[in-house]
C-alpha positions as CSV (number, residue, x, y, z in Angstrom):
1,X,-9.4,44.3,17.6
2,X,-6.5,42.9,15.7
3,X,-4.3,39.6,17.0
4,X,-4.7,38.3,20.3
5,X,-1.6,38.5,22.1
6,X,-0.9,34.7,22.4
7,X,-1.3,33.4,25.6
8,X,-4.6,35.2,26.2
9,X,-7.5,34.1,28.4
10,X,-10.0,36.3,28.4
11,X,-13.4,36.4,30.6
12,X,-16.2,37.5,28.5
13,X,-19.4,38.5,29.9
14,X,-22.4,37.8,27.9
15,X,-26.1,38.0,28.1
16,X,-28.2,37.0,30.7
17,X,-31.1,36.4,28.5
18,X,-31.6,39.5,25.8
19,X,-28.8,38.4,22.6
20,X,-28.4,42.3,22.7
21,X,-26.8,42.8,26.3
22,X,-23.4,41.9,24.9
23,X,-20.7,44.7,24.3
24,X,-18.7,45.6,21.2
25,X,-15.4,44.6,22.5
26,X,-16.8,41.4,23.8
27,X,-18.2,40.2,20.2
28,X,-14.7,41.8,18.8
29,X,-12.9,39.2,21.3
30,X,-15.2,36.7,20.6
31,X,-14.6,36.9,17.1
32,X,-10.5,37.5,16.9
33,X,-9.6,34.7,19.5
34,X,-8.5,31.1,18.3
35,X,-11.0,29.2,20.9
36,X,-14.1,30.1,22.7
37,X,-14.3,27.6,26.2
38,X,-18.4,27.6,26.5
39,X,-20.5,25.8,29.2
40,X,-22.9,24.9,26.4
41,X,-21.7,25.0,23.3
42,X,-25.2,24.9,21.9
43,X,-26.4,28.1,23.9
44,X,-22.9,30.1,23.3
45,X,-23.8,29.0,19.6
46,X,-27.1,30.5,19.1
47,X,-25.3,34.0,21.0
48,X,-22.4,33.6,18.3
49,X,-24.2,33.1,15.4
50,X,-27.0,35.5,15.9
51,X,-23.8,38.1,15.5
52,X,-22.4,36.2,12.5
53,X,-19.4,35.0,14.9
54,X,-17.8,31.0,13.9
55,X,-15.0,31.2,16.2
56,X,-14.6,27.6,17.0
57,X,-15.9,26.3,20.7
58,X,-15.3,23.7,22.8
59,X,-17.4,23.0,26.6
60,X,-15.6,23.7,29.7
61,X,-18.2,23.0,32.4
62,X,-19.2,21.9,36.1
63,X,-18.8,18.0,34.9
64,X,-15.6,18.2,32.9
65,X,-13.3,21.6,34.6
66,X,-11.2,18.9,36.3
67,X,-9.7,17.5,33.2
68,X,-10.5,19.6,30.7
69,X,-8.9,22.9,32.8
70,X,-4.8,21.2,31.7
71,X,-5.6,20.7,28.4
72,X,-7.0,24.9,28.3
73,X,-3.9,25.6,29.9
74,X,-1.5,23.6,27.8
75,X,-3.5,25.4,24.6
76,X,-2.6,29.0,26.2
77,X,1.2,28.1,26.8
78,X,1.4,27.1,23.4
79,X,0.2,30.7,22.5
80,X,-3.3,30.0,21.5
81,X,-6.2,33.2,23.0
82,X,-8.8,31.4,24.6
83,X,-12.6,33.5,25.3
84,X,-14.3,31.7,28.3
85,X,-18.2,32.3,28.6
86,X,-20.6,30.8,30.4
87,X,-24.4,29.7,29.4
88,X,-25.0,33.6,30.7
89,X,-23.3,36.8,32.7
90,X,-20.1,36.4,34.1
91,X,-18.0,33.2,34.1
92,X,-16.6,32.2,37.7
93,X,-20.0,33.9,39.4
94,X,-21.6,31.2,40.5
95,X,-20.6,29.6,37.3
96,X,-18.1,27.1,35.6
97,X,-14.3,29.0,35.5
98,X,-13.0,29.6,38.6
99,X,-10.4,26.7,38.2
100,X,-9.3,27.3,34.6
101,X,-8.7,31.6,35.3
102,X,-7.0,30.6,38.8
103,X,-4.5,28.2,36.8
104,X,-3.4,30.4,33.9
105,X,-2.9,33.2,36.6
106,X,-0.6,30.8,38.8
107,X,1.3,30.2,35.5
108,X,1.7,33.9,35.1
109,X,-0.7,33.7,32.0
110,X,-2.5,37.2,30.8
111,X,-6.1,37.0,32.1
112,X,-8.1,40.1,30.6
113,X,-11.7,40.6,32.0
114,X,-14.3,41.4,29.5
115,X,-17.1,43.0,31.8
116,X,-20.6,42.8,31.0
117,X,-24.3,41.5,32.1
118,X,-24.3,39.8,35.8
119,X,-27.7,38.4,37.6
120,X,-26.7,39.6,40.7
121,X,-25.9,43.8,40.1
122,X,-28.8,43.7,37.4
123,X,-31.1,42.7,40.0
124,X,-29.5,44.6,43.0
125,X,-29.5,48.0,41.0
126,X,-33.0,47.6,40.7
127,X,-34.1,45.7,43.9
128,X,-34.6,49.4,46.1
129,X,-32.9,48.2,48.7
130,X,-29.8,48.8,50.4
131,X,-26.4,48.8,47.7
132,X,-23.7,50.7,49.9
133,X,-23.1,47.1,51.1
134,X,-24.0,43.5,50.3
135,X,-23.1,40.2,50.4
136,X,-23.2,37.8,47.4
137,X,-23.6,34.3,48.2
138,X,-24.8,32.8,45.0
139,X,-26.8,28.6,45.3
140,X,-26.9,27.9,48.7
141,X,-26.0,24.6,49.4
142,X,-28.3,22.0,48.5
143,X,-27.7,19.9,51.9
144,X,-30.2,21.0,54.7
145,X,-28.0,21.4,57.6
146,X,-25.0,23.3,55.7
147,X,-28.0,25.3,54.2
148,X,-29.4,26.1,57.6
149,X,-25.8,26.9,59.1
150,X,-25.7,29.6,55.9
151,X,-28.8,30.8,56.9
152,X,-28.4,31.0,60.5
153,X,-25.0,33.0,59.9
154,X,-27.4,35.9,58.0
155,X,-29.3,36.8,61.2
156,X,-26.7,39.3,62.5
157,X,-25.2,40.7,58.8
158,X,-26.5,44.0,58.2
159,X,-25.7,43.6,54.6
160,X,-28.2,43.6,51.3
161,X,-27.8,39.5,50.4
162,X,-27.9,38.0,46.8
163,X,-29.2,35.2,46.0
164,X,-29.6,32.4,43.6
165,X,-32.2,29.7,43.3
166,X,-33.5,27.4,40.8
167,X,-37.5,28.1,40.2
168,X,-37.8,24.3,41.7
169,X,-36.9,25.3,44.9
170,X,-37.3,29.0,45.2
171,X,-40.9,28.6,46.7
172,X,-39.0,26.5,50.1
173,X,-35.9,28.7,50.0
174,X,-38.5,31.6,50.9
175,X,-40.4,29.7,53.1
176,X,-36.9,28.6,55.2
177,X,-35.7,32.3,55.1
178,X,-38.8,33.5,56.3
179,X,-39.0,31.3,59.6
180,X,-35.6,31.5,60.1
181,X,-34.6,35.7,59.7
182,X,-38.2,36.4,60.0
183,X,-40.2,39.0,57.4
184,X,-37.8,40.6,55.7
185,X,-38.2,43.1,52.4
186,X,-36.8,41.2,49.2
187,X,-37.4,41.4,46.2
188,X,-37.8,38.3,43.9
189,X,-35.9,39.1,40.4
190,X,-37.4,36.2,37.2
191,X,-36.2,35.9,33.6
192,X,-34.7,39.4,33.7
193,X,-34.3,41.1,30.1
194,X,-36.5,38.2,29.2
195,X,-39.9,38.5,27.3
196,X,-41.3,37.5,30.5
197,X,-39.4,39.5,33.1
198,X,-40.8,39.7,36.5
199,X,-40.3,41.9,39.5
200,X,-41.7,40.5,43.3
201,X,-41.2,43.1,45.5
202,X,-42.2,43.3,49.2
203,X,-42.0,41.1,52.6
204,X,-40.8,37.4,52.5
205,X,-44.4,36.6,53.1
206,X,-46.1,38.2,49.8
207,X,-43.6,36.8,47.7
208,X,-44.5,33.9,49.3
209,X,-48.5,34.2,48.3
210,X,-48.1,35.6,45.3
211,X,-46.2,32.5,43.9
212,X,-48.5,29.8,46.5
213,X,-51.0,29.9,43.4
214,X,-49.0,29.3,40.5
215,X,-48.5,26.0,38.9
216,X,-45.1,26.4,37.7
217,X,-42.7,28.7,38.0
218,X,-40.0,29.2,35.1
219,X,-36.4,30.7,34.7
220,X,-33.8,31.0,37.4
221,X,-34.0,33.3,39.9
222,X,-32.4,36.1,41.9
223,X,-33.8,36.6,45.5
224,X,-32.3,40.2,47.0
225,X,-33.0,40.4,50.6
226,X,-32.7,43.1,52.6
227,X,-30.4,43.0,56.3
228,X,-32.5,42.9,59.6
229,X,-34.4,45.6,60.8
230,X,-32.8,48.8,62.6
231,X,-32.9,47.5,66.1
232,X,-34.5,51.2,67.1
233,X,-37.8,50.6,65.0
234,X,-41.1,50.0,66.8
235,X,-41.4,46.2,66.4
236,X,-38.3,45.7,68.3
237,X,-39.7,48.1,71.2
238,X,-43.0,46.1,71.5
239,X,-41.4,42.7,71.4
240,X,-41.0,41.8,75.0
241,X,-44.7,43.1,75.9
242,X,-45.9,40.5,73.0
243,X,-43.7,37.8,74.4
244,X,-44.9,38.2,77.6
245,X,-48.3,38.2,76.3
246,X,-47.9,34.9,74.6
247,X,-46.2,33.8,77.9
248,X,-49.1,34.4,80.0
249,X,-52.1,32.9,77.4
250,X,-49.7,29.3,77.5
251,X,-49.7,26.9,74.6
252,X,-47.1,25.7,72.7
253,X,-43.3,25.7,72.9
254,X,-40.9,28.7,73.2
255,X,-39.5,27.5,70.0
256,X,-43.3,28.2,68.5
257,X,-43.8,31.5,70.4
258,X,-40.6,32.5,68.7
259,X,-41.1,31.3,65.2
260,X,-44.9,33.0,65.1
261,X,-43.5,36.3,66.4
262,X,-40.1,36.5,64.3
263,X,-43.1,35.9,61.3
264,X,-45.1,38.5,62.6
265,X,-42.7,41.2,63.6
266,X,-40.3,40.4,60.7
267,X,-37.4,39.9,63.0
268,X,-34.7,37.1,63.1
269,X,-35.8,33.6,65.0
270,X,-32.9,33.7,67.1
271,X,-33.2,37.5,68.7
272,X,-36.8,36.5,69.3
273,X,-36.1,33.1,71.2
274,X,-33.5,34.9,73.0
275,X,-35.9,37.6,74.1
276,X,-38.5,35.2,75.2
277,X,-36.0,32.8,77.1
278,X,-34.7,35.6,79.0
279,X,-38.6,37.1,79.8
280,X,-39.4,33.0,81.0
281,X,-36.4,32.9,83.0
282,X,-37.9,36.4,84.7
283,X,-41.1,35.2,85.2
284,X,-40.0,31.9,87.0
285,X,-38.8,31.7,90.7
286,X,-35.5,30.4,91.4
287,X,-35.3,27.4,94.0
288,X,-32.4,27.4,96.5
């Protein structure tokens, strides 16, 4: 490309781990702007100079958006073309840009899109589940009870769900889904386009076992999940004769009867405690 038009952001997609995932107008933009915005300058570097590219960079990240986002802005007004990247895919997915793209827009700034690689529809387009519709929701939130609440709100949605997760606390995540929405199909997406690439697919629970043995598990992952069962499938028709099995042997709480057959039937917690505390109420003689 030739000149920039001043005033320029644009938000370049880049790879998500293969340095040849990057398109020809992205390393053209790269290369023509007057100032690359990286989350890590060192990463963005190694991208940049394995295509001989020395535009100059400076870090716009999670720690520094607040105050370095005016002094972006102030460089676009001036007429400067600014790339933003992040460390890999799509800036503003779950990433560092949100703030600085939402500011040149409000100061009726040209912000171009530079589409390329993203986690999420790289692993969705190969996930076999569901794609007519899905819901994106990125990191869930690190605190348990917001997490929970996020969880909770997935029992209902239909929807194919995308997910993020560090591989520190991917093994839990599962483990949280999995009591909560009960057995669902996923499919576990590691280091894609990576020498190491890996594809989990199946219910929560083998995904679970087939990473309960391994000592360490490395490079972020994408967790696609698939939306509750169609209500007209078997397990859903032999639910009330298993609750009312479990009823009459006794032992444990509802709550337990519930978790163990949400598990068992891969069905959400809630529809299952529901179920059974509508049966108990049944079963038990009212007193006038």
């Amino acid at each position: 490309m030739g000149s920039p038009p001043p005033g320029t952001l644009y938000v370049v997609g880049t790879p998500i781990g293969h340095l040849e995932d990057i398109t020809l107008r992205a390393l053209s933009v790269l290369g023509a702007v007057d100032l690359i915005a990286a989350e890590d300058t060192r990463t963005t570097g190694r991208m940049l100079a394995r295509h001989g590219i020395a535009t100059p960079r400076t870090s716009y990240h999670e720690h520094n958006e607040t105050r370095r986002t005016p002094e972006l802005l102030q460089r676009l007004k001036g007429g400067a073309s600014i790339a933003l990247v992040s460390n890999a895919g799509t800036p503003g997915i779950s990433d560092p840009g949100y703030r600085l793209v939402a500011a040149a827009a409000e100061a009726g700034l040209r912000v171009v899109p530079i589409p390329g690689p993203s986690a999420a529809a790289a692993a969705l387009s190969v996930s076999g589940l569901p794609t007519d519709a899905f819901l994106f929701l990125g990191f869930l939130s690190k605190k348990a009870g917001k997490r929970r609440s996020q969880i909770d709100a997935l029992a209902s949605d239909g929807r194919t769900v995308i997910l993020y997760e560090s591989p520190r606390r991917i093994r839990p995540l599962i483990a949280e889904l999995r009591a909560v929405l009960g057995d669902r199909r996923a499919v576990l997406a590691r280091e894609m386009t990576k020498v190491f690439e890996e594809f989990l697919r199946g219910r929560l629970s083998a995904i679970e076992a087939a990473l309960a043995d391994r000592d360490e598990i490395k490079g972020e992952c994408t967790l696609i999940l698939a939306g509750p069962e169609d209500p007209c499938l078997e397990p859903r028709e032999e639910l009330p004769q298993a609750i009312r099995r479990a009823l009459a042997a006794g032992g444990g709480s509802l709550s337990e009867l519930a978790r163990e057959l949400a598990r068992r039937y891969g069905l959400p917690r809630q529809t299952v405690y529901a179920e059974a505390m509508r049966i108990k109420t049944e079963r038990e003689p009212t007193t006038d």
